[in-house]
C-alpha positions as a printed NumPy array, in Angstrom:
array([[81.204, 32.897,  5.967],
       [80.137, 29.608,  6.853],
       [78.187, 30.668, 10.053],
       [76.29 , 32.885,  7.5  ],
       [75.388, 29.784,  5.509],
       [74.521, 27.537,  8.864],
       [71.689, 31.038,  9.698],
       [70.355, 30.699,  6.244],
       [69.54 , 27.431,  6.399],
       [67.907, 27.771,  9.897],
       [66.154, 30.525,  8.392],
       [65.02 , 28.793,  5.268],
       [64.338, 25.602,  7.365],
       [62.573, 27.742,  9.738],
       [60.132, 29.785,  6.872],
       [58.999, 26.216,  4.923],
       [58.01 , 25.446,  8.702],
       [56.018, 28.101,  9.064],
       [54.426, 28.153,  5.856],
       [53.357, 24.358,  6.496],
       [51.913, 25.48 ,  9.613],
       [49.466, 28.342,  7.974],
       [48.631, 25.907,  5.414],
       [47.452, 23.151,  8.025],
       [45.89 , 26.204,  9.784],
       [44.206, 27.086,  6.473],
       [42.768, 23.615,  5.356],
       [39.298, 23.881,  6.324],
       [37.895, 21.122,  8.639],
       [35.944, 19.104,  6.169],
       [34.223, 16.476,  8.281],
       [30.864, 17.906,  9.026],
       [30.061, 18.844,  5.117],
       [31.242, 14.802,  4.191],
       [28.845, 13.676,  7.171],
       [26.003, 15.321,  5.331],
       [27.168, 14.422,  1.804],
       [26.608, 11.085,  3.184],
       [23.454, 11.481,  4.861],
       [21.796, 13.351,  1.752],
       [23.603, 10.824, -0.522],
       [21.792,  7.651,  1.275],
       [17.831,  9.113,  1.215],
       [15.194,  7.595, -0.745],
       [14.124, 10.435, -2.394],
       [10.765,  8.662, -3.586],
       [ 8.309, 10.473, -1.385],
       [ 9.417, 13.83 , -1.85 ],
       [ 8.332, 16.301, -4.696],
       [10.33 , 16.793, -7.99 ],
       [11.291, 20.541, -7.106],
       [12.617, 19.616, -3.708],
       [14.603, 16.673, -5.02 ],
       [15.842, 18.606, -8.204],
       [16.71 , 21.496, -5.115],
       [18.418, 18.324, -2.985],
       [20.546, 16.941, -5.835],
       [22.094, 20.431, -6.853],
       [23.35 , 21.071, -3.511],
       [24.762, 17.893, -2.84 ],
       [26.352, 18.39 , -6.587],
       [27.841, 21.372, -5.021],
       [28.793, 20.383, -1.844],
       [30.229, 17.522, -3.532],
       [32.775, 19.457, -5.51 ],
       [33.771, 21.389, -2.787],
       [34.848, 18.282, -0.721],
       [36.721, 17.78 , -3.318],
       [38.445, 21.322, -3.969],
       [41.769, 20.898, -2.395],
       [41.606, 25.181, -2.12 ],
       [38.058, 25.248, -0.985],
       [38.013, 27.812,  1.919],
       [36.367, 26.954,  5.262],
       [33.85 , 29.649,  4.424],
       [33.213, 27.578,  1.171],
       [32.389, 24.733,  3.09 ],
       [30.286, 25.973,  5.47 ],
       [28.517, 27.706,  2.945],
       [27.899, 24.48 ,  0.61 ],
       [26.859, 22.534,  4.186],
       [24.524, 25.382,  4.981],
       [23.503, 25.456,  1.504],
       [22.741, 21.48 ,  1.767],
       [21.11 , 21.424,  5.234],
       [18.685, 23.887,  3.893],
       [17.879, 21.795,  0.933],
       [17.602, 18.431,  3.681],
       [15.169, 20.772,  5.512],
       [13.191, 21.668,  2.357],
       [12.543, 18.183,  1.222]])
């Protein structure tokens, strides 16, 4: 019947609206990681040693491409700033 129909579409309406809301609940926040992309990105790495710069670079290369990952999980991006602030601290 049509009052059938009306339900479904309330339903269906109702579903894509939740599903949009676990996905904004799912994005990670990404704000602290791109703060420290662009603190690491902006050092003059002159003064420090080789190993600590070569240590530097890779972890801003990864931190890097998980900014970008549209399905990077917030425990990916914590990990990769974690992973960076430790290589800022060993510099």
């Amino acid at each position: 019947s049509s009052g059938n129909a009306w339900q479904d579409d309330i339903d269906a309406a109702t579903d894509a609206l939740m599903e949009a809301m676990a996905n904004l609940r799912m994005k990670p926040n990404k704000d602290i990681l791109n703060d420290m992309i662009n603190k690491a990105s902006g050092l003059d790495l002159d003064a420090y040693t080789a190993d600590s710069v070569a240590a530097l670079n890779a972890a801003l290369t990864n931190a890097q491409a998980v900014a970008a990952d549209e399905n990077a999980t917030q425990d990916e991006v914590d990990a990769a700033a974690d992973t960076l602030q430790a290589a800022l601290n060993g510099l």
